[in-house]
C-alpha positions as CSV (number, residue, x, y, z in Angstrom):
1,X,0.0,0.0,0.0
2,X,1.0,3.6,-0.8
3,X,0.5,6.3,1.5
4,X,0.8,10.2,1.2
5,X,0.4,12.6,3.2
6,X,-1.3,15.9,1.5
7,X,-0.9,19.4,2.7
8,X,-2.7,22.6,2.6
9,X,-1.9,25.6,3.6
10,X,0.6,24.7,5.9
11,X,-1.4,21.6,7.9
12,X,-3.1,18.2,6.8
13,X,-5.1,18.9,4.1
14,X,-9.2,18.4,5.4
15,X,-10.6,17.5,1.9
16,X,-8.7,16.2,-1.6
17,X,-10.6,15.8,-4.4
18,X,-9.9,12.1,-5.7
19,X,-11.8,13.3,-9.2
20,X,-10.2,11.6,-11.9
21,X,-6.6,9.8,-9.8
22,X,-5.4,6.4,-10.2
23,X,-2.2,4.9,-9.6
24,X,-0.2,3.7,-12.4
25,X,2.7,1.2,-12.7
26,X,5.7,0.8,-15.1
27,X,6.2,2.7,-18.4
28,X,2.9,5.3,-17.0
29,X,0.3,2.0,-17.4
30,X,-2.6,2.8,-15.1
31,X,-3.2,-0.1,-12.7
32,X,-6.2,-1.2,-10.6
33,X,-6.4,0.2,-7.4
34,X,-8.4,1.7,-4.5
35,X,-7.8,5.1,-3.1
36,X,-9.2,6.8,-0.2
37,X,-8.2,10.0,2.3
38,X,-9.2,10.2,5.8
39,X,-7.1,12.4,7.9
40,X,-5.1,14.1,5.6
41,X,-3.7,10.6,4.5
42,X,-4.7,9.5,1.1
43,X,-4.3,5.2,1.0
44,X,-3.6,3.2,-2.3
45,X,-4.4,-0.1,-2.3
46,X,-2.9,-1.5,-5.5
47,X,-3.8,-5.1,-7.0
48,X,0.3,-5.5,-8.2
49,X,3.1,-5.5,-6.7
50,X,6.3,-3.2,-7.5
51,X,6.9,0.7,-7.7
52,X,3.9,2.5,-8.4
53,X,2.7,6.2,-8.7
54,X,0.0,8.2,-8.5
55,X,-1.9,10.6,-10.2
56,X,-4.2,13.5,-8.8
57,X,-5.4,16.7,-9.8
58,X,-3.9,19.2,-7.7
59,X,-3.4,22.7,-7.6
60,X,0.0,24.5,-9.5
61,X,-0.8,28.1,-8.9
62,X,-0.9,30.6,-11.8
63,X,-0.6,27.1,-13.9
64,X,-4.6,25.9,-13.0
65,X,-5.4,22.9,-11.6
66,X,-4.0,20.1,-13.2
67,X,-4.2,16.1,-13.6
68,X,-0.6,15.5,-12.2
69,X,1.6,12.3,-11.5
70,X,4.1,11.3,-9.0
71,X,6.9,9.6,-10.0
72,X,6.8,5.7,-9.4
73,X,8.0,5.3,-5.7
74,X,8.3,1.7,-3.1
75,X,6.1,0.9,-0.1
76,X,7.0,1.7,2.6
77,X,6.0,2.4,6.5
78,X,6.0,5.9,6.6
79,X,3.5,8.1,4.4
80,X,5.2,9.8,1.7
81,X,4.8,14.0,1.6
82,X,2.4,14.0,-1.7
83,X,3.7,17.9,-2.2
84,X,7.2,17.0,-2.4
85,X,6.6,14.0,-4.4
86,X,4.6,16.1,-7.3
87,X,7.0,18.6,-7.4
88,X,10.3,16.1,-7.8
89,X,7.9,14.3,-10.6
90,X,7.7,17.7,-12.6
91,X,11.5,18.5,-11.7
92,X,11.9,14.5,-13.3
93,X,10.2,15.7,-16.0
94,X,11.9,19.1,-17.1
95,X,15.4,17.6,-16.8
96,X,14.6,14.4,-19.1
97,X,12.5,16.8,-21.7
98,X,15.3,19.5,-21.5
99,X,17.7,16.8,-22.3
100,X,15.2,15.2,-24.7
101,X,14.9,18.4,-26.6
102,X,18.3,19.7,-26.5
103,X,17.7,23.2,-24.9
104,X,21.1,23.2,-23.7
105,X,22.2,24.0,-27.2
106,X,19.6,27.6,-28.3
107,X,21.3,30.5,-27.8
108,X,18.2,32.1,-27.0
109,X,17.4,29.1,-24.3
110,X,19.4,30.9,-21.6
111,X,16.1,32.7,-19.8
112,X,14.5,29.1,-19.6
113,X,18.0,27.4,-18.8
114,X,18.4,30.1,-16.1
115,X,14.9,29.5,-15.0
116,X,15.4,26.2,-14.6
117,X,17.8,26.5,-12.4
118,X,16.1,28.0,-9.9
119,X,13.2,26.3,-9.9
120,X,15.7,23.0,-8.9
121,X,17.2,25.1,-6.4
122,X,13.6,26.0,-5.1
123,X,12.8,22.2,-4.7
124,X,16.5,21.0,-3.6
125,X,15.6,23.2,-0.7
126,X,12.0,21.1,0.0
127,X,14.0,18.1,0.6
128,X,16.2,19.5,3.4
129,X,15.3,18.7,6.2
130,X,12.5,20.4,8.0
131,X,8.6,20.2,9.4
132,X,7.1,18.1,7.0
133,X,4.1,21.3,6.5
134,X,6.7,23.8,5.7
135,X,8.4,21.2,3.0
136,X,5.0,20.9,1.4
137,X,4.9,24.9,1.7
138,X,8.2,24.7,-0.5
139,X,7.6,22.4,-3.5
140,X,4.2,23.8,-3.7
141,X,5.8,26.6,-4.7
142,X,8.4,24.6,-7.0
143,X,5.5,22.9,-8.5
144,X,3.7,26.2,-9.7
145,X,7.2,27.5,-11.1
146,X,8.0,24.2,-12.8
147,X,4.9,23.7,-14.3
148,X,4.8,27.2,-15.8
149,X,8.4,26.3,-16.6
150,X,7.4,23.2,-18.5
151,X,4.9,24.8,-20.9
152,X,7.1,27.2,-21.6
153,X,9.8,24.7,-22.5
154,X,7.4,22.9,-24.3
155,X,6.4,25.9,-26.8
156,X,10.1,26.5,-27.2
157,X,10.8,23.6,-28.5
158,X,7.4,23.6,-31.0
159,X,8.6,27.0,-32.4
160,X,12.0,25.7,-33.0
161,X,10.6,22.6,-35.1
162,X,7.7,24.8,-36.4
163,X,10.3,27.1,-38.1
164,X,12.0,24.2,-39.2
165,X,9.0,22.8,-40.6
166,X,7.8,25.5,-42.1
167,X,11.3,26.0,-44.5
168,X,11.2,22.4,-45.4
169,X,9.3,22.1,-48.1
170,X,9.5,18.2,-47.9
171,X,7.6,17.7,-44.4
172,X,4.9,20.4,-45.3
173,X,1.4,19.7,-44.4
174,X,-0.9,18.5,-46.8
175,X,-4.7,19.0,-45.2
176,X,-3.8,20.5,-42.0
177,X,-6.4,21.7,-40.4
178,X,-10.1,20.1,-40.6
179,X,-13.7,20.3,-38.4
180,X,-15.6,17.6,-37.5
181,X,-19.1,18.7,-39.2
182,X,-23.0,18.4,-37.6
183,X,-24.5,16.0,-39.8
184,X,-27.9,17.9,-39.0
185,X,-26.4,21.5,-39.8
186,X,-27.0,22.5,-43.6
187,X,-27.5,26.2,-43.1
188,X,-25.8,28.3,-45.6
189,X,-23.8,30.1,-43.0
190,X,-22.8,27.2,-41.6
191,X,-21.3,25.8,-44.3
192,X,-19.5,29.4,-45.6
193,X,-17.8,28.8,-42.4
194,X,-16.0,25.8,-43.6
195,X,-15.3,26.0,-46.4
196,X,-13.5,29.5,-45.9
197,X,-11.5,28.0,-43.0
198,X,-10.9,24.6,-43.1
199,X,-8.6,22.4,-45.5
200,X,-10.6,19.1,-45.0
201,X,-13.9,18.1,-43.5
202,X,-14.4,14.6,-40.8
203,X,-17.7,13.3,-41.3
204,X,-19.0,11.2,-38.6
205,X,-20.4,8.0,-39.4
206,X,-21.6,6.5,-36.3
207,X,-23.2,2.6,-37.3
208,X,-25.9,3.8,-34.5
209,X,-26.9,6.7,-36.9
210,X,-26.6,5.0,-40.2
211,X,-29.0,1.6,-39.2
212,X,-30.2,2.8,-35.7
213,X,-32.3,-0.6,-36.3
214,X,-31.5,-3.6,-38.1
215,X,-31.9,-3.5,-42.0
216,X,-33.1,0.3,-41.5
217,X,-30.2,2.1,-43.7
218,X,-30.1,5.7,-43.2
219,X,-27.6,7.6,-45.7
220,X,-28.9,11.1,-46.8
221,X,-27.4,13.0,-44.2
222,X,-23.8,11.8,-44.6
223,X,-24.4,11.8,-48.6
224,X,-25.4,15.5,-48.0
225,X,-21.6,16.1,-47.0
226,X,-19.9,13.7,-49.2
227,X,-21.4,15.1,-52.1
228,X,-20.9,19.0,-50.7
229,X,-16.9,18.4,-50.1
230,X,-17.0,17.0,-53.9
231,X,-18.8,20.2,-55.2
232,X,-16.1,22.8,-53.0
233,X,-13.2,20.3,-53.7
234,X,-12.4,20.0,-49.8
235,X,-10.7,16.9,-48.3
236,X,-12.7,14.2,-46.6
237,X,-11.6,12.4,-43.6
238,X,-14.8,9.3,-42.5
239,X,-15.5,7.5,-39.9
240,X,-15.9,5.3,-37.3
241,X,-16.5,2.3,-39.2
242,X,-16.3,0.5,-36.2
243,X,-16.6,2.0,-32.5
244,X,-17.7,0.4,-29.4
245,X,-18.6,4.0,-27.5
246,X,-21.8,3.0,-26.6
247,X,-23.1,7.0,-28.5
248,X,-22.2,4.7,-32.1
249,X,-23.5,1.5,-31.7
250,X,-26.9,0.9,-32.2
251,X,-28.7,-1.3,-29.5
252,X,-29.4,-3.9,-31.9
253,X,-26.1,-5.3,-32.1
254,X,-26.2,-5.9,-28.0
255,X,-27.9,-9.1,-28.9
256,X,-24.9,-10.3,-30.8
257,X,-22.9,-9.7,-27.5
258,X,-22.3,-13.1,-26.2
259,X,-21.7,-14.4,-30.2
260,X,-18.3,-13.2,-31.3
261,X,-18.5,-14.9,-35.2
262,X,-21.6,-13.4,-35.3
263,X,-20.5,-10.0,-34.7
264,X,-17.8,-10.0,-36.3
265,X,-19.6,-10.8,-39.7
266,X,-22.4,-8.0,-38.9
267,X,-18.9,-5.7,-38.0
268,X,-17.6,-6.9,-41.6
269,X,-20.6,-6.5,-43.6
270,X,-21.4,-3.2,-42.3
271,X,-17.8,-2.2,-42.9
272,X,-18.2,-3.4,-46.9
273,X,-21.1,-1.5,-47.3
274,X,-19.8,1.7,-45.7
275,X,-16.7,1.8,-47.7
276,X,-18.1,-0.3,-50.8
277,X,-20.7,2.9,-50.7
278,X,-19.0,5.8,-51.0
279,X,-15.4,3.8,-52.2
280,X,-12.6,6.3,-52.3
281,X,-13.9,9.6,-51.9
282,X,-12.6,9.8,-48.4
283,X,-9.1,10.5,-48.6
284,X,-8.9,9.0,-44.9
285,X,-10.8,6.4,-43.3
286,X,-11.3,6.2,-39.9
287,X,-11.5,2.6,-39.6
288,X,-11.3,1.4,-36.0
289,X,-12.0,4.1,-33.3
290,X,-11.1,3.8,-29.3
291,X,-11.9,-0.3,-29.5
292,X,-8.8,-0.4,-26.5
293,X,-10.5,1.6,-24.4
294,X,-14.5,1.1,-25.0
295,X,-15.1,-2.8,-24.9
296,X,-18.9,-2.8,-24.6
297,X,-18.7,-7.0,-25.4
298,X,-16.0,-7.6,-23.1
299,X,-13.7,-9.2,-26.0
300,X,-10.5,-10.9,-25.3
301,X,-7.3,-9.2,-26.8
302,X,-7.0,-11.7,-29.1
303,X,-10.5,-10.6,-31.2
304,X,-9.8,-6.7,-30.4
305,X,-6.3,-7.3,-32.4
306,X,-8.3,-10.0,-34.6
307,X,-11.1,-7.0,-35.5
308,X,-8.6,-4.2,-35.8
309,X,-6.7,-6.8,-38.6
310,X,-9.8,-7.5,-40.4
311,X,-11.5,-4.2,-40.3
312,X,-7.6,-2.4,-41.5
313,X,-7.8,-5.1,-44.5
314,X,-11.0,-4.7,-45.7
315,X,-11.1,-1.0,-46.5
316,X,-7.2,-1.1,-47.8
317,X,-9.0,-4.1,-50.1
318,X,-11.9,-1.9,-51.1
319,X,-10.4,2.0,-51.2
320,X,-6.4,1.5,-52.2
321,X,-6.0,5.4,-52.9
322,X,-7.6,6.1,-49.3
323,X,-5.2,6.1,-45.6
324,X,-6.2,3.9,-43.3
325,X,-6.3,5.3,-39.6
326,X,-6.3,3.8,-36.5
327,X,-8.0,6.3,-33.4
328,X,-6.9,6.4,-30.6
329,X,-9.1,7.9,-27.6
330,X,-8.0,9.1,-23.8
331,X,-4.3,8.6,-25.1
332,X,-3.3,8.8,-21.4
333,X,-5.4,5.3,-20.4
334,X,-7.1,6.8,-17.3
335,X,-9.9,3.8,-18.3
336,X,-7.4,1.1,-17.9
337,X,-7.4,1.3,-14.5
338,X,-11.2,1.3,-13.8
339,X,-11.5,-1.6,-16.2
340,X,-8.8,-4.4,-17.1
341,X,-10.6,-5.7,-20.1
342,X,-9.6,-3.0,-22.1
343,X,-6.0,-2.0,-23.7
344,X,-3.7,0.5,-22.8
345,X,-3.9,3.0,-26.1
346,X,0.2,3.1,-26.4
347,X,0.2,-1.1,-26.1
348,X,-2.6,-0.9,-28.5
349,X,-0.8,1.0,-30.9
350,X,2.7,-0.8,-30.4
351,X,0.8,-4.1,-31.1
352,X,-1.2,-3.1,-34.2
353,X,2.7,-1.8,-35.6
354,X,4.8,-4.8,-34.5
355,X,1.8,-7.4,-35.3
356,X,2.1,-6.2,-39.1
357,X,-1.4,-4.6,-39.7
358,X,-1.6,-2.6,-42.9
359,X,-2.5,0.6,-42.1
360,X,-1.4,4.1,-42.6
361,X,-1.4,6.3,-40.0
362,X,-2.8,6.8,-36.0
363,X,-5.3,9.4,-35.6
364,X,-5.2,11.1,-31.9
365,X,-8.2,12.4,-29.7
366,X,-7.7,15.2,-27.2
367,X,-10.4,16.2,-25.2
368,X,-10.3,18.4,-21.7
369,X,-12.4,19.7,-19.8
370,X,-14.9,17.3,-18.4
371,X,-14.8,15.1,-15.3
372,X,-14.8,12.3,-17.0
373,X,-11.8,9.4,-17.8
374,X,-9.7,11.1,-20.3
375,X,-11.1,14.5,-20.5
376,X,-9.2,15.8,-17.3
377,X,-7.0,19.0,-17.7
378,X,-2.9,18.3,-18.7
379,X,-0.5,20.8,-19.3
380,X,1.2,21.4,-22.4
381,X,4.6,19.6,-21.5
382,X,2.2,16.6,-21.0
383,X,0.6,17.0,-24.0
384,X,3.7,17.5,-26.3
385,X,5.7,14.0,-24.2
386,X,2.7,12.5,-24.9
387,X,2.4,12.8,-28.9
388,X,6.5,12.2,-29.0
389,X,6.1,8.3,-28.0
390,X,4.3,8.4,-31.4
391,X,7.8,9.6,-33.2
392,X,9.5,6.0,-33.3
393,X,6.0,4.3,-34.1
394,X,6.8,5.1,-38.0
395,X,3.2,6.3,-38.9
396,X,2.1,9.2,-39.4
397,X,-0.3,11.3,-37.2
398,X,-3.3,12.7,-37.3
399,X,-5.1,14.7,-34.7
400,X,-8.7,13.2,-35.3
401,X,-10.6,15.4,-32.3
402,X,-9.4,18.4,-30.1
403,X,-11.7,20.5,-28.0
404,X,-11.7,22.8,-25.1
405,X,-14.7,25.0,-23.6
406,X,-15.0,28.5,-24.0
407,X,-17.3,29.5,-20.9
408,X,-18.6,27.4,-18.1
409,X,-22.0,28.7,-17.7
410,X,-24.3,26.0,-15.7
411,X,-27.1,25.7,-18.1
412,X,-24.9,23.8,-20.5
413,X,-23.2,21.7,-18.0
414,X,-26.4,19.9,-16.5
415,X,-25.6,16.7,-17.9
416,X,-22.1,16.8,-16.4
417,X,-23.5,17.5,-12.7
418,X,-24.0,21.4,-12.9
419,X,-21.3,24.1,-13.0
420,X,-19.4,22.4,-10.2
421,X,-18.3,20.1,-12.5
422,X,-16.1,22.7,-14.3
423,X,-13.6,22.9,-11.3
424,X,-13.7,19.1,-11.2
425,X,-12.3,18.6,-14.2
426,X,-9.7,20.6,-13.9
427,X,-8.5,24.2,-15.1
428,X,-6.0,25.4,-17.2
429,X,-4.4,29.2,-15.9
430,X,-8.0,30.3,-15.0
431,X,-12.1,29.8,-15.6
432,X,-12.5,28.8,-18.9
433,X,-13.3,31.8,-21.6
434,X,-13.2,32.4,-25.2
435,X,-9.7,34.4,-24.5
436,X,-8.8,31.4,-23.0
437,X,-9.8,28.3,-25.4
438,X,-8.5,30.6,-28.0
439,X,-4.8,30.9,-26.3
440,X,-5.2,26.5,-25.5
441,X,-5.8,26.7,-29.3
442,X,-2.6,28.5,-30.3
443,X,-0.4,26.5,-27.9
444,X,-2.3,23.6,-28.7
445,X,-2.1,23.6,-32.6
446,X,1.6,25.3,-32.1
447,X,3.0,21.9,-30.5
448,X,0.9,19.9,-32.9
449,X,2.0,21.2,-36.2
450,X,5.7,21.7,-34.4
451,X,6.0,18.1,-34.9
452,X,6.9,16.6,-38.3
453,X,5.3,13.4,-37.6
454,X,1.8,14.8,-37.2
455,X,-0.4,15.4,-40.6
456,X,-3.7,17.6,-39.6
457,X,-5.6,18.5,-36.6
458,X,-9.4,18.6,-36.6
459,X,-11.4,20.4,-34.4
460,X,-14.3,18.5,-33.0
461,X,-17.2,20.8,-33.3
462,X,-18.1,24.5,-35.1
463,X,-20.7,25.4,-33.2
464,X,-22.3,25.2,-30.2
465,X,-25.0,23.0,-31.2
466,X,-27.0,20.9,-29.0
467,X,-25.4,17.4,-28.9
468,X,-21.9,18.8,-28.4
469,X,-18.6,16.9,-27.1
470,X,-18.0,19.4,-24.3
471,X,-20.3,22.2,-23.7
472,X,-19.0,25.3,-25.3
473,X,-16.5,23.6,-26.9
474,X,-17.2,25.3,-30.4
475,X,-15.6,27.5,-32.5
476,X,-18.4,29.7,-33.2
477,X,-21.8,30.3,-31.2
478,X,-25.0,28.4,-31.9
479,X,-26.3,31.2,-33.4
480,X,-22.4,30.9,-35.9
481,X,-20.7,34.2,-34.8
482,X,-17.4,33.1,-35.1
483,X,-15.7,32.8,-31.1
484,X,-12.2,34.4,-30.4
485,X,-10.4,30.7,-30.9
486,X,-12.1,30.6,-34.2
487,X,-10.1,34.1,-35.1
488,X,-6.9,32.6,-33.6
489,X,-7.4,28.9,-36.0
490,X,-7.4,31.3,-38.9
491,X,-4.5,33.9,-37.5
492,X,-2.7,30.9,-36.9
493,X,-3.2,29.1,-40.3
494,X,-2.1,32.3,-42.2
495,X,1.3,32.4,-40.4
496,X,2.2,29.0,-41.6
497,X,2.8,30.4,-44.9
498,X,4.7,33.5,-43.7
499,X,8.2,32.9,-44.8
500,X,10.8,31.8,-42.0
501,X,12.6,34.5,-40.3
502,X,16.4,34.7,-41.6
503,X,19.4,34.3,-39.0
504,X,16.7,33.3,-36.3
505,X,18.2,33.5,-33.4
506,X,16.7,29.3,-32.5
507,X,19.4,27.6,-34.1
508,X,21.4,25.4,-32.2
509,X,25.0,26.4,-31.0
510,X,26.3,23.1,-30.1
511,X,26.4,19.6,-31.9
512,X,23.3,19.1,-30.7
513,X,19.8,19.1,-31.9
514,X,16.6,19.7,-30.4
């Protein structure tokens, strides 16, 4: 058992939220286990044995409140200080990244070198020995510093490699940036809005909205955009072909449930006829969609791996000239630990590589936000370590889904418990606003495009529609007047093509690179 003792305000903290922790083992995998705080002591009761660590939202100062890890530590007797643990995670973290990204080498590095170093003398002097209340005082302190620290380090690095990116003709982007469309939403005004903004278009096609009953095929609305994206000569991104999210399936195919040959046919034949219908008009298919982590039929690993083959081989059969993606969903694996039938996403992917599956490329989903598994609030060094284990995969990358809020008013927030919900999911520098989802934006698609590894990013929704992701997640109002992020997309997409500053003062001065 791990046990940790949490402070506040310099005494044992009365109440920590447990919203969205869970302990995790080696290489970041999230393990089963039970948590509880009484006292000021929060218990973990893990199902394995070995180092583990923990992961809590917690408060970073200026940086928000943040889904944060330890790093992995023994049991032992006495608690642990949970403070002083979280800040010598983050201190972990900047020294490996720092390494990883060569900052020792920029001239123009020196501000966040010298930064650095105090921040590690701030924490050094948490560890000396003290009251164990005033130690927590201390590497809350570090903490805040270090995680400001990391985002900065982190948008260092994505300008450095954006500028790069951006004079190499070879590694430019081909459909960068794309929107998720409302299959319901065929206002004029609606659709002016892509097609002046966006470079490709992802149309959903959930199996529970194309035969929400058996033999009951319902195509017009998804014809609707496949034939509009013909007509304005935009890119076309589809899918899920297959999902187990309980919000695609239809409730027809529960019966199937406990008959594995006979799902997979109905998986096969609804596949065929997908791609068979519309063939190769979608330059990308999303073929398999978040089957590690929602496994409504509790399938072995064995048929998850067996249906991702299949489904992969089946459209490459049928559309040649399209990508095949794999989506991945909560790319940290929060889920794995509530439920063991599932499959961490970066075993997932590492197994669909190594076990020689034809496809093309991964597709990515990052949500935040909501309390829910997957959804909680990381900060940009997380997000940017995160998409890098994707670098020696050798596929490309797509960002398939990305949304933030932009207000957190309670009305929209009812099915999510209310506006206290906001706080329990997290917060990123302050309340959610449209000045803020618009500067997430910026940083977000900054470290994205940074990256030569990653194709496109799609935003999930336009507008703020009812039926949305995460409320007030759009880019424009229901009523389509266009949000602040929405401004920032297009800002942001117009600099791409600005030419690359001469004798920029991010080159490297050493041998290294970044």
């Amino acid at each position: 058992m791990l046990q940790f003792e949490t402070y506040s305000r310099g005494a044992l903290a009365k109440d920590v939220d447990l919203s969205g922790a869970y302990v995790f083992g080696l290489d970041q995998i999230p393990v089963r286990a039970d948590i509880a705080v009484s006292g000021g002591i929060l218990s973990c009761i893990k199902r394995v044995p070995g180092a583990c660590g923990l992961a809590i939202l917690w408060e970073a100062g200026k940086a928000g409140r943040l889904l944060l890890p330890t790093t992995r530590m023994p049991e032992r007797q006495e608690p642990y200080n949970l403070n002083v643990e979280l800040a010598r995670a983050q201190m972990t973290r900047l020294t490996q990244k720092r390494e990883d990204w060569g900052l020792f080498d920029y001239a123009n590095a020196e501000e966040i070198n010298r930064e650095y170093r105090e921040v590690r003398a701030m924490f050094v002097e948490s560890l000396k020995p003290r009251d164990q209340a005033a130690a927590a005082a201390a590497a809350d302190e570090a903490l805040a510093r270090s995680v400001m620290l990391g985002e900065k380090m982190a948008l260092f690095h994505a300008d450095v490699l954006l500028e790069r990116r951006k004079a190499n003709s070879s590694s430019a982007w081909r459909t960068g940036f794309g929107c998720m469309v409302d299959l319901l939403a065929t206002t004029e005004e609606y659709a002016r809005r892509i097609y002046d903004t966006f470079d490709f278009i992802s149309i959903p096609s959930a199996w529970k909205h194309i035969e929400p009953k058996e033999g009951q095929l319902r195509f017009a609305q998804i014809d609707h955009w496949i034939n509009w994206a013909a007509r304005t000569r935009k890119f076309i991104h589809a899918g899920p072909l297959l999902s187990f999210d309980q919000a695609h399936l239809p409730e027809w195919v529960y019966i199937w449930e406990h008959d594995y040959e006979s799902l997979r046919d109905l998986i096969y034949e609804h596949i065929q006829r997908m791609v068979s219908r519309y063939a190769s008009q979608p330059s990308v298919w999303k073929v398999v969609s978040g089957i590690h982590a929602y496994n409504s039929f509790n399938l072995s690993f064995e048929q998850l791996m067996e249906l991702t083959r299949m489904s992969c081989l089946l459209v490459k059969k049928l559309a040649p000239r399209s990508r095949v993606m794999i989506d991945l969903v909560m790319p940290w694996g929060e889920y794995y630990a509530r439920n063991q039938r599932t499959i961490p996403p970066l075993l997932y992917a590492d197994m669909a590589v190594q076990s020689g599956i034809k496809f093309d490329a991964f597709g990515v989903q990052i949500h935040m936000g909501v309390p829910v598994d997957g959804l909680f609030v990381r900060d940009l060094m997380q997000i940017s370590s995160m998409l890098d284990e994707f670098a020696g995969m050798g596929k490309t990358v797509h960002i398939t889904a990305c949304q933030v809020p932009s207000a957190i008013s309670a009305d929209a927030w009812d099915a999510w418990g209310g506006r206290e919900a906001v706080p329990k999911a997290g917060v990123w520098h302050a309340p959610w606003s449209q000045r803020l989802q618009a500067e997430w934006l910026r940083a977000f698609y900054r470290i994205c495009m940074s990256k030569p590894f990653i194709e496109s990013i799609c935003w999930h929704d336009l507008a703020d529609y009812e039926g949305h992701y995460v409320p007030h997640g759009g880019l424009c109002k229901n009523n389509m007047e266009a949000k602040l992020a929405f401004k920032e997309l297009r800002n942001f997409k117009t600099s791409l093509h600005e030419p690359t500053r001469r004798g920029k003062p991010t080159e490297p001065t050493g041998d290294n690179d970044a």
